[in-house]
C-alpha positions as CSV (number, residue, x, y, z in Angstrom):
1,X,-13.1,-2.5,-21.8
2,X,-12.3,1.3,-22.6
3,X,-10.3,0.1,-25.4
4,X,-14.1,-1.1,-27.3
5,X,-15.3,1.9,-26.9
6,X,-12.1,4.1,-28.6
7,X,-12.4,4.5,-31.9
8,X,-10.2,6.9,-34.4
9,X,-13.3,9.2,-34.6
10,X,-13.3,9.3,-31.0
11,X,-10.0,10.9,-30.4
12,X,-8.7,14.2,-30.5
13,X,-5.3,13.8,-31.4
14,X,-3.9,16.3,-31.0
15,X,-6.6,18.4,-28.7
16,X,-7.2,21.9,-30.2
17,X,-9.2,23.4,-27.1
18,X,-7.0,24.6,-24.6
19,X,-10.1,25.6,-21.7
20,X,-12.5,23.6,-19.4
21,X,-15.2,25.3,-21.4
22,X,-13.5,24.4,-25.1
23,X,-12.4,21.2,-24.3
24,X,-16.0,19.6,-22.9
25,X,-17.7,21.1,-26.4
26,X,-14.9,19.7,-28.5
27,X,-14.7,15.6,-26.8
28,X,-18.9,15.9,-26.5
29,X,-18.5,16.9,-30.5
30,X,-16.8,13.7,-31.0
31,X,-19.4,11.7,-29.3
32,X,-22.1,13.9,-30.8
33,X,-20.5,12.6,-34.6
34,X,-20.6,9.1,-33.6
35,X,-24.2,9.4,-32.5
36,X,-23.7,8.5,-29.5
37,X,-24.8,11.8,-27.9
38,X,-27.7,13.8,-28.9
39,X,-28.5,17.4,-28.1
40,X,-25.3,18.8,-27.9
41,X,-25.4,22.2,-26.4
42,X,-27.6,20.4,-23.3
43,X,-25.1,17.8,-22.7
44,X,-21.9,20.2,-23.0
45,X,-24.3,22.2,-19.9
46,X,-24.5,19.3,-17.9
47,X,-21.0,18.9,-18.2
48,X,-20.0,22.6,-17.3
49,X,-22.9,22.8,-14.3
50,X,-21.0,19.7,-13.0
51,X,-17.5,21.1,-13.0
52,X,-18.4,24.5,-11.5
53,X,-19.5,22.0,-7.9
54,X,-16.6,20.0,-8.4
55,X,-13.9,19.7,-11.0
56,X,-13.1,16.9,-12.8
57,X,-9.0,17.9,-13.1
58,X,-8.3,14.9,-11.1
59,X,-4.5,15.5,-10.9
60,X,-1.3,13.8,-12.5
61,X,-2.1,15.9,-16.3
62,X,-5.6,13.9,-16.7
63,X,-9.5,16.0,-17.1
64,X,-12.2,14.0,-16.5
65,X,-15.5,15.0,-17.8
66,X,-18.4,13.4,-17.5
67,X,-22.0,13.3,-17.9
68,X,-25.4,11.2,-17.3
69,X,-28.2,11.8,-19.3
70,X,-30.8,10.9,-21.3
71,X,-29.5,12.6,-23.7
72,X,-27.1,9.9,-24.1
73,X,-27.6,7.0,-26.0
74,X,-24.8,4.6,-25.4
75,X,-21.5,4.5,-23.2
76,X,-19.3,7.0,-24.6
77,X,-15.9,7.5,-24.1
78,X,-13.9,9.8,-26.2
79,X,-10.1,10.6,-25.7
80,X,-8.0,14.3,-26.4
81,X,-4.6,14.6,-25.9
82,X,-3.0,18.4,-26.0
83,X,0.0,19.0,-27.6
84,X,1.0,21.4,-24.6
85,X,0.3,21.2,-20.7
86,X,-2.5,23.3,-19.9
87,X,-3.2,25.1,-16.8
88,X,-6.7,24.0,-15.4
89,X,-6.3,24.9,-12.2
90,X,-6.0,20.9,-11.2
91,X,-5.6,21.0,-7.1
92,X,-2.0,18.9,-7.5
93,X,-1.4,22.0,-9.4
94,X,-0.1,19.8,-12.5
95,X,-1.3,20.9,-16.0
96,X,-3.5,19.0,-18.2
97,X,-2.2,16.7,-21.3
98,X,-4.7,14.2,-21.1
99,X,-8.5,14.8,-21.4
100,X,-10.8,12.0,-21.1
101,X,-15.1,12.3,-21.6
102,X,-17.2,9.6,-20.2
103,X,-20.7,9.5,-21.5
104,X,-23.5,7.4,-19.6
105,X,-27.4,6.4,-20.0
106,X,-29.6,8.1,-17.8
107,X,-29.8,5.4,-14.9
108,X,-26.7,3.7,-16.1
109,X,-25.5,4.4,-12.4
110,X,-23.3,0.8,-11.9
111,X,-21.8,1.5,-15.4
112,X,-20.7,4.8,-14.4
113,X,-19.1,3.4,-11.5
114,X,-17.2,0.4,-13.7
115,X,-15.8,2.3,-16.1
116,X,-14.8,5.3,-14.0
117,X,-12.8,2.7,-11.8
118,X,-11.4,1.6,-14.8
119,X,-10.3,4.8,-16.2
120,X,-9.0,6.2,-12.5
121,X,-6.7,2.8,-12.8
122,X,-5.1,3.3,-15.8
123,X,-4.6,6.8,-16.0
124,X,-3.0,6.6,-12.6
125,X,-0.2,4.9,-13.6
126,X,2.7,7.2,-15.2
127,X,4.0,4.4,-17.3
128,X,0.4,4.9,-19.1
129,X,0.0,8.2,-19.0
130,X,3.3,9.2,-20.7
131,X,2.9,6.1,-23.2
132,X,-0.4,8.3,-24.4
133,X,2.2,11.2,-24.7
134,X,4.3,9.5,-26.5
135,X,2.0,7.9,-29.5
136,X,2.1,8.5,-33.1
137,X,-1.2,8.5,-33.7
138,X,-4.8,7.8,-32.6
139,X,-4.4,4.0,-33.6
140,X,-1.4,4.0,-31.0
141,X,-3.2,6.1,-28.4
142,X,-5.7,2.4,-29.0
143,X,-3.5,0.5,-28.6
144,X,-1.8,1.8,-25.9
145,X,-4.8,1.4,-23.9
146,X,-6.0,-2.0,-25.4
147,X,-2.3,-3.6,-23.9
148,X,-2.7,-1.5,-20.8
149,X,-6.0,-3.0,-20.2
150,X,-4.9,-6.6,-21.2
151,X,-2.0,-5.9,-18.2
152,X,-4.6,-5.2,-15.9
153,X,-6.6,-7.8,-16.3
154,X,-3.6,-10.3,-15.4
């Protein structure tokens, strides 16, 4: 579940970045704290090399970053949400609120796959997505997604 790996240290809340470039370094920060991530400045490349052959800014107000490596210890997920829409160039031509980092094991392929599904379902419902806009804080923006997930499993 996405909600087990959310923590209040892994949630920018509000977002301070406000580019592609800004906003990989800050969420891999978070996951770099928790120790989840080691080697920073080669992860947050991995990340940018991937979005320069295809961008993550999936649509709807939601950035998905994400990364592989073995520079990853654990399955990472870490969570910013901007106080103001920003223009990411996202090909629905919505700007970005929601900002979502998905760290994986090197080899971790079927985990990749899992928990991307699982993210691409919940952040494509608008009920969800404006709930997230609408939290108080980052124990909220938890349980937001914690009910959400509890929904889906129904």
């Amino acid at each position: 579940m996405l909600s087990e790996l959310l923590s209040p240290e892994t949630i920018a809340f509000p977002l301070h970045a406000s580019r592609k470039e800004s906003i990989i370094e800050e969420l891999v920060g978070l996951a770099v704290a928790g120790g989840a991530i080691s080697h920073k400045k080669e992860v947050v490349q991995r990340v940018k090399e991937r979005e320069e052959i295809l961008s993550t800014t999936v649509g709807k107000g939601v950035f998905i970053p994400r990364v592989r490596s073995r520079h990853v210890s654990r399955i990472c997920l870490c969570l910013g949400i901007t106080r103001k829409a920003l223009d990411l160039g996202a090909l629905d031509g919505n700007h970005v609120r929601l900002c979502v980092f998905l760290g994986i094991p090197e080899g971790k392929i079927e985990a990749q796959v899992k928990y991307l599904v699982r993210i691409f379902r919940l952040f494509n419902q608008d009920s969800f997505r404006s709930a997230l806009l609408k939290a108080a804080d980052k124990k909220d923006v938890i349980e937001i997604v914690r009910s959400e997930e509890r929904d889906l499993e129904r």
